[in-house]
C-alpha positions as CSV (number, residue, x, y, z in Angstrom):
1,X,-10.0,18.2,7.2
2,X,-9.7,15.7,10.2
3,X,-7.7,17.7,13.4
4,X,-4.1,18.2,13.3
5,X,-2.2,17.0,16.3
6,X,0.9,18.6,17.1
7,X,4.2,17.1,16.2
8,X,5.8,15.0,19.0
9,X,2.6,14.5,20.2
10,X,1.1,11.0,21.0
11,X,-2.6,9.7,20.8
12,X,-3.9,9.7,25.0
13,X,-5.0,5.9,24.0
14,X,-1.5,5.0,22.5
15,X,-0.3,1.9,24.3
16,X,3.1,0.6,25.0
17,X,5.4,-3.0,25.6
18,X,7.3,-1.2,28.2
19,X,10.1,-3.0,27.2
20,X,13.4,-1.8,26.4
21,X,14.0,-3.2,23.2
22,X,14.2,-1.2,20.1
23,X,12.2,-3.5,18.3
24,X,9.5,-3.3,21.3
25,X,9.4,0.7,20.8
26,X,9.1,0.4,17.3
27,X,6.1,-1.4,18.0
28,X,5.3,1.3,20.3
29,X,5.2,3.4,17.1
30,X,3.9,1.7,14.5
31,X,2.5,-1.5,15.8
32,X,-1.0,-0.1,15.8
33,X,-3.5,-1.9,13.2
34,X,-3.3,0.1,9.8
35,X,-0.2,2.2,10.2
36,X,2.1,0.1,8.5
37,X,-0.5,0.1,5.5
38,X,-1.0,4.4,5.8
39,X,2.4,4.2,5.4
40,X,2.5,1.9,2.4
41,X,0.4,3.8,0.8
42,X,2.2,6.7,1.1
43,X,5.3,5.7,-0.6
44,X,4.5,6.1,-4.0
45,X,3.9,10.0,-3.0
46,X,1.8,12.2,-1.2
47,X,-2.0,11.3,-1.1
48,X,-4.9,13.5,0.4
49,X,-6.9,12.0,2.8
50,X,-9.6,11.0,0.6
51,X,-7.1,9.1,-1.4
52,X,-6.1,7.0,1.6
53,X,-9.4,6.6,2.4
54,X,-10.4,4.9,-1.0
55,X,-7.4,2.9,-1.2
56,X,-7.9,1.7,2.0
57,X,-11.3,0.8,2.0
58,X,-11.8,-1.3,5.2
59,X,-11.0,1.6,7.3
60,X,-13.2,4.4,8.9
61,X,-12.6,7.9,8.6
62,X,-12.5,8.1,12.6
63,X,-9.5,5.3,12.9
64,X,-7.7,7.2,9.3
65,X,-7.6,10.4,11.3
66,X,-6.3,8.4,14.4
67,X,-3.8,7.3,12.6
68,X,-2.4,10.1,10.9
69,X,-2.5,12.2,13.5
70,X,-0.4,9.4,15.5
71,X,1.9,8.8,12.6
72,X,2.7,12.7,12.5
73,X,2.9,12.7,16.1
74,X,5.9,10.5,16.5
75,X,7.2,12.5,12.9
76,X,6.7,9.2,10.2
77,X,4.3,11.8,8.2
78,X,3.6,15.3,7.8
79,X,1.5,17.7,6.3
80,X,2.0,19.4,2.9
81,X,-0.1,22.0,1.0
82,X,-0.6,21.7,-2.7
83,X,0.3,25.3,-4.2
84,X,-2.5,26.5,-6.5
85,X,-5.1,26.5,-8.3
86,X,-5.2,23.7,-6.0
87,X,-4.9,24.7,-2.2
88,X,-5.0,21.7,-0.8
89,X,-3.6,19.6,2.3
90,X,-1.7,15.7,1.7
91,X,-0.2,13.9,3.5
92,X,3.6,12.7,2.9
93,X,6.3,10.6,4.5
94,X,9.1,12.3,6.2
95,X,12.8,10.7,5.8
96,X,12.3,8.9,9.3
97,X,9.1,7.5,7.6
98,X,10.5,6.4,4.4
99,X,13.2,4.2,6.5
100,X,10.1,2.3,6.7
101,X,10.0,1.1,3.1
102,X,12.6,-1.8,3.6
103,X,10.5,-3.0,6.8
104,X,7.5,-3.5,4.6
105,X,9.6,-5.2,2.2
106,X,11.1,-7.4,4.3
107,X,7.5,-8.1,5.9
108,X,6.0,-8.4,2.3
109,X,8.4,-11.5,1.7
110,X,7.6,-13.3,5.3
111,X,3.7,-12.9,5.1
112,X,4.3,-14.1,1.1
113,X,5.3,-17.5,2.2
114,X,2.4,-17.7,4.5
115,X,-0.2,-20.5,3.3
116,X,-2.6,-19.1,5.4
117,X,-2.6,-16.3,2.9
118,X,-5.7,-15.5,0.9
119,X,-6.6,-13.9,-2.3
120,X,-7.7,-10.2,-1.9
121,X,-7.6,-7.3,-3.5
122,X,-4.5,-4.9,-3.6
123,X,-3.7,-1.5,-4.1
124,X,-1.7,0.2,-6.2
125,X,1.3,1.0,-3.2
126,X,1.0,-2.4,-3.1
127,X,1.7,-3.3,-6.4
128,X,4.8,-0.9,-6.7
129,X,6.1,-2.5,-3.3
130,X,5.4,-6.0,-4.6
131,X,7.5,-5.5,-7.4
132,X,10.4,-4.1,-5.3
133,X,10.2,-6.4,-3.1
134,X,10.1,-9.7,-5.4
135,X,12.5,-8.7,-8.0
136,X,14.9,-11.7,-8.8
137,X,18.4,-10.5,-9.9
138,X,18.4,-13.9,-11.7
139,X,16.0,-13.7,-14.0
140,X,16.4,-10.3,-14.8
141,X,20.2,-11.4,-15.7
142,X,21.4,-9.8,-19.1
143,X,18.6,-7.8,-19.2
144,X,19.2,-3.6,-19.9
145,X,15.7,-2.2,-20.7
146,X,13.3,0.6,-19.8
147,X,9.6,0.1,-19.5
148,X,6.9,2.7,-18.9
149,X,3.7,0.8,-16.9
150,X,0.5,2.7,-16.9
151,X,-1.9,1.7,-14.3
152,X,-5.4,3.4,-14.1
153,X,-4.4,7.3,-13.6
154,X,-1.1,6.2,-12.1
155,X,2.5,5.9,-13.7
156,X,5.3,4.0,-13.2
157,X,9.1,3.5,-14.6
158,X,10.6,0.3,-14.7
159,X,14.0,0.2,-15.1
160,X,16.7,-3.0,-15.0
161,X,19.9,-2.8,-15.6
162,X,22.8,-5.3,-15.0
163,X,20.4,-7.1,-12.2
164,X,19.5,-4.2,-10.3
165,X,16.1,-3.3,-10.3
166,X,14.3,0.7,-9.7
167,X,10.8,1.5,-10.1
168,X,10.0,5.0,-9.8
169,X,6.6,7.1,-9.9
170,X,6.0,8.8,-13.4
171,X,7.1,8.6,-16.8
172,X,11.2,8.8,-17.4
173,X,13.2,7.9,-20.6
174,X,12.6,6.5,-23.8
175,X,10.7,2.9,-22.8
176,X,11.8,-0.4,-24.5
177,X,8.4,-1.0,-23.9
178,X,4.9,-0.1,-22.1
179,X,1.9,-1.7,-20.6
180,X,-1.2,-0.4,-19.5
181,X,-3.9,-1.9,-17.2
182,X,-5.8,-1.3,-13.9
183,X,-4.1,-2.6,-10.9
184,X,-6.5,-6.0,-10.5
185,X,-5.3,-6.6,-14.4
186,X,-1.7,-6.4,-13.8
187,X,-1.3,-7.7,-10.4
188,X,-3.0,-10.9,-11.5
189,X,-0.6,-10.6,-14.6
190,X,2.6,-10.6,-12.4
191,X,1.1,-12.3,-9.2
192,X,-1.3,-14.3,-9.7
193,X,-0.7,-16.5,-12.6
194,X,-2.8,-14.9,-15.1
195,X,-1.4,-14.9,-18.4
196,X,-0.3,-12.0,-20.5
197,X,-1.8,-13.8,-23.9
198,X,-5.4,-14.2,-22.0
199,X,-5.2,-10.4,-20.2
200,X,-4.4,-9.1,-23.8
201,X,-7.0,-11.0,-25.7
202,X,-9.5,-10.1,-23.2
203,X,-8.4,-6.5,-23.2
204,X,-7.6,-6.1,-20.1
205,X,-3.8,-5.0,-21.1
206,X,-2.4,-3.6,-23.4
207,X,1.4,-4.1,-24.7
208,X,3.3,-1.6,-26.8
209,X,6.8,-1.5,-27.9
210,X,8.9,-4.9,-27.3
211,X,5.9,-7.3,-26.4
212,X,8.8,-10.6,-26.0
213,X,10.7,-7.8,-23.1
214,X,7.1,-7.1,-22.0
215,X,6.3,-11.0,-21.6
216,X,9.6,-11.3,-19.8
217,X,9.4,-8.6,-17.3
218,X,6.1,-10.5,-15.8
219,X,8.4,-13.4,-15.0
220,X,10.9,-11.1,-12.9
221,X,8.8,-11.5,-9.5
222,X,8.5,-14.9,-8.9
223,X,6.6,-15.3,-5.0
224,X,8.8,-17.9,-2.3
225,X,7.3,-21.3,-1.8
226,X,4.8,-21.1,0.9
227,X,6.2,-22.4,4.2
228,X,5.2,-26.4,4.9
229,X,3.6,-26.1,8.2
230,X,4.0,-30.1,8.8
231,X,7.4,-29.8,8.0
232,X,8.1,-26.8,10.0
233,X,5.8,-28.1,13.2
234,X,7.3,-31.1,12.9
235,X,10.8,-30.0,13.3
């Protein structure tokens, strides 16, 4: 279990703007490469820290622990015990920390317009945020269903309802309709232009229920229009 630093406490190494802005201390805070995505991964729930490990693969163990014991320093995260049979330690976000969910939302729709932007893989935090954070109220006008989306050993509930838009960890309500499909299968199904026909014929999803609501609710995320960089420089 990587060392526990106490709360309030910063890393020695932390650096800061020393600027008086509350944007500037923010940085202070979080501005440190991979604690935004630490805590994007923590938003669908608690996760040990092997979990963050794997779904963060580009980072070491040494610079995870860094982080977490930064992030629980300044009180974004905290430490939970499992009760039994499993006795074990995750990590969570605290309420402070989970004010940070419309930051990455609001981060996920300016880097989404970037046409510097490549293809890479994604997680499945990142999947549930993308979804929150593309949802059009237009094209989800009229619609009033419930859909259950299983994805690898995760679970989500989808549910829209006079344009508004929740998706929740787990399994609630009667569906409308379900999906199920690893994360690569169903972002590229509702990011990346790959079409539900092709994903279904090739098996890599599979529709039950309403498949015409399923075939609609893919459309609900549309990404911005990159940003024209002529245009833009040239202004």
């Amino acid at each position: 279990m990587p060392t526990r630093r106490a709360p309030g406490t910063c890393s020695p190494q932390r650096r800061s703007y020393e600027d008086g802005c509350a944007a500037a201390h923010a940085l202070d805070l979080i501005g440190e490469r991979w604690a935004l995505l630490v805590v994007r991964e923590l938003l669908p729930g608690p996760r040990r820290f092997s979990d963050l490990k794997t779904t963060l693969p580009g980072i070491s163990a040494t610079v995870l622990t860094q982080r977490l014991g930064d992030l629980e320093g300044i009180g974004v995260i905290e430490r939970q015990q499992l009760p039994p049979p499993a006795v074990s330690w995750v990590y969570a976000l605290t309420p402070w920390g989970r004010e940070l969910e419309p930051v990455l939302m609001q981060l996920g729709r300016w880097g989404a317009r970037s046409p510097l932007r490549a293809p890479a893989p994604i997680s499945f935090a990142t999947l549930l945020t993308a979804q929150k954070t593309m949802f059009s109220a237009g094209a989800a006008a009229g619609l009033d269903a419930t859909l259950h989306l299983h994805i690898g050993r995760e679970t989500l509930t989808a549910r829209i309802v006079d344009g508004s838009f929740t998706l929740t960890p787990g399994l609630s309500g009667t569906p409308d309709a379900a999906m199920s499909g690893d994360v690569p299968a169903l972002g590229g199904v509702i990011f990346g232009g790959l079409p539900l026909d092709a994903a279904e014929a090739e098996g890599m999803i599979t529709v039950t229920g309403d498949r015409d609501l399923a075939a609609r609710y893919v459309t609900l995320f549309p990404l911005p229009p990159t940003v024209d960089m002529g245009a833009e420089g040239g202004r």
